[in-house]
N, C-alpha and C positions, 0 to 999 in steps of 0.2 A: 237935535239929531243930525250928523255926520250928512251933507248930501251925500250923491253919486258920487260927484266928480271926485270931493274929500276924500271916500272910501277908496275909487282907485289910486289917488296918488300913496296913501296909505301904504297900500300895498305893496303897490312900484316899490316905495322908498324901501320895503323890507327883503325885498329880494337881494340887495348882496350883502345883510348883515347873514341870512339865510345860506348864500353860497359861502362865504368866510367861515359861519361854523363849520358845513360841512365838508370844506377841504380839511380843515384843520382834523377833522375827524377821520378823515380818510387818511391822511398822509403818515401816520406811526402809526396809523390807520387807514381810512380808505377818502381818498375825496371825494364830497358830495356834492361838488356843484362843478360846473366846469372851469373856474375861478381860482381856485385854490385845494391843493391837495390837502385832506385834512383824515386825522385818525378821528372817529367818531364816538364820542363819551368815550375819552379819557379819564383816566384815572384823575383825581381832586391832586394839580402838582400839593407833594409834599406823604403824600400815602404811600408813592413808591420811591427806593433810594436812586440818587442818582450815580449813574454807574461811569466808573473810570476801566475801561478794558488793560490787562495784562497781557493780550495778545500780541508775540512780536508781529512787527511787520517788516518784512524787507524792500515793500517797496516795487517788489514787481510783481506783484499778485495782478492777479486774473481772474475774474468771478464768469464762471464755465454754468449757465443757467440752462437745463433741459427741461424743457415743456414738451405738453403734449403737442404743440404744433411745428416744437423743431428747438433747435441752439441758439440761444442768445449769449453773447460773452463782452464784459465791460471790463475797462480801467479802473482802477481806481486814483483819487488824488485825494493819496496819502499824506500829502506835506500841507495841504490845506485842509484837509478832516480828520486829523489822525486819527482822534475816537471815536469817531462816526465808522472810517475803515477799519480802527481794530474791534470793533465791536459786531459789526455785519461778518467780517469774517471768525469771530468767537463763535455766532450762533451757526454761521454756517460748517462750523468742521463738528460742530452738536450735531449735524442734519437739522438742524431745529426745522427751516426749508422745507424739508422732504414732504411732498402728500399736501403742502398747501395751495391753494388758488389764487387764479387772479381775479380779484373780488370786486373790484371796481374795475370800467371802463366806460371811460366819456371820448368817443370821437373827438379829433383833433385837440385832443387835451393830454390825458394820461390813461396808464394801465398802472395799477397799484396794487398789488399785492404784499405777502409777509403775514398775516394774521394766523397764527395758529387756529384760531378755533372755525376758520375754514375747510380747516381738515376734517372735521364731522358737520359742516354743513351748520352750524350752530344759531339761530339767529339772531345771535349780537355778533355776527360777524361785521369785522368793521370796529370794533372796540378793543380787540385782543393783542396779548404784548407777550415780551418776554419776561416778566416780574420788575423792571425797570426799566428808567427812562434815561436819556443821557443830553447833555448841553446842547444847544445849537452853535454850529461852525459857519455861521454865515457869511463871513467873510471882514474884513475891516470896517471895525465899529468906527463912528462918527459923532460929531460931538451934538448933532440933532438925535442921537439916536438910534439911525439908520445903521445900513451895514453897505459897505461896498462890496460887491461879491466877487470873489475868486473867480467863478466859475458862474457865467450864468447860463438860465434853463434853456437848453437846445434841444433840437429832436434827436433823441436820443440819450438826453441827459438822465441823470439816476438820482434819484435823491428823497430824502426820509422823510415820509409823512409824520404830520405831529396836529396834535389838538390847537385851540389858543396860546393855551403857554408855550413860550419859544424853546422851554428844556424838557417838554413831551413825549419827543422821538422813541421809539422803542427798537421793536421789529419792524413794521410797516414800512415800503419803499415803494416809490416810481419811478417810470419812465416816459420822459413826454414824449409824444405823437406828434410834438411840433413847437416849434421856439414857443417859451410861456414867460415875458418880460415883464409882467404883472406879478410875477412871484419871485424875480429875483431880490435878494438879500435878506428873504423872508424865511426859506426853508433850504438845508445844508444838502448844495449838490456835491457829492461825493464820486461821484461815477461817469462813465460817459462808454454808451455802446459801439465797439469796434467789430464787432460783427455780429449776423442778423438783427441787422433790422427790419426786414421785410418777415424776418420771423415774429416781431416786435407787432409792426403792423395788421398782423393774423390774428392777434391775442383776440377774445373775446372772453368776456366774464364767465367766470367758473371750470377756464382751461385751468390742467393742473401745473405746477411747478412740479417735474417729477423730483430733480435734485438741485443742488444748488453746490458746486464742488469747485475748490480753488486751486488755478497753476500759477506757477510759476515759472518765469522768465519772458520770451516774448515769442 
């Protein structure tokens, strides 16, 4: 029989296989631990297709976010995630957005929202998508495997939660609360907030996203 001690290191040792899933579930989904953003019970990769968007982009889009605690508005970098950007902005001119929550929030970590089935409160919220998943843009592959990132995670960085599998992503996106250097090259930062942030900061789980609407120019 296990001692004490046994059983506590046990445990120990389970806790960031524990946070790993649950970012991964969080982030095309919601993250579950403060670790990693993760979408939460994903789809089995191979169930849903993986989607190449036909939305143009030109490039100066502007993703215009109204919440119930005020305006959040980000860049996008388009030339590094093209379909990670043309695909967030395909759901967003759907409204797809519209009436969802931010379903996750971990202090000094992230606010992660995007899940449809937030919209009635559902509770597998945290697992919901747009009917497909789309590749990871993680930035320049390596020949260990790795990825050098474009863009790494800042306060205020934007980027798509996803399960384990790296081509997961759906709906589900964040924004971190504060540089997350443990996730860089893992998950496709796409975005980056150029005004409110202190609106960002306010967010609390189950604020809504009223719209999610894009401009153009600067």
């Amino acid at each position: 029989m296990p001692t004490r001690r046994r059983i506590i290191s046990i445990a120990i040792a389970a806790v960031p296989i524990v946070f790993v899933l649950a970012l991964a579930a969080c982030t095309p989904s919601t993250p579950a631990s403060d670790t990693a953003p993760n979408a939460e019970s994903q789809p089995v990769p191979g169930e849903e297709p993986l989607h190449v968007s036909t939305q143009k982009v030109a490039g100066d889009e502007t993703a215009v976010v109204t919440t119930s605690k005020g305006i959040i508005k980000f860049r996008f970098f388009a030339k590094d995630a093209p379909n990670t950007v043309a695909s967030f902005i395909e759901l967003a001119n759907k409204k797809f957005y519209d009436g969802t929550t931010w379903h996750r929030v971990v202090p000094n970590f992230v606010i992660q929202g995007g899940d449809p089935l937030s919209k009635k409160d559902d509770p597998a919220v945290g697992s919901g998508g747009p009917g497909w998943r789309i590749k990871g843009e993680f930035g320049t592959p390596q020949p260990d495997g790795t990825f050098v990132p474009a863009h790494k995670h800042l306060e205020g960085s934007v980027a798509m939660a996803r399960a384990t599998d790296p081509n997961s992503a759906g709906s589900q996106s964040y924004i971190c609360l504060a540089p997350q250097p443990s996730l860089d090259g893992q998950y496709t930062v796409f975005g980056q907030v150029v005004s409110g942030l202190d609106v960002v900061h306010r967010i609390a789980q189950g604020d809504v996203i009223k719209s999610i609407r894009i401009q153009h120019g600067k």
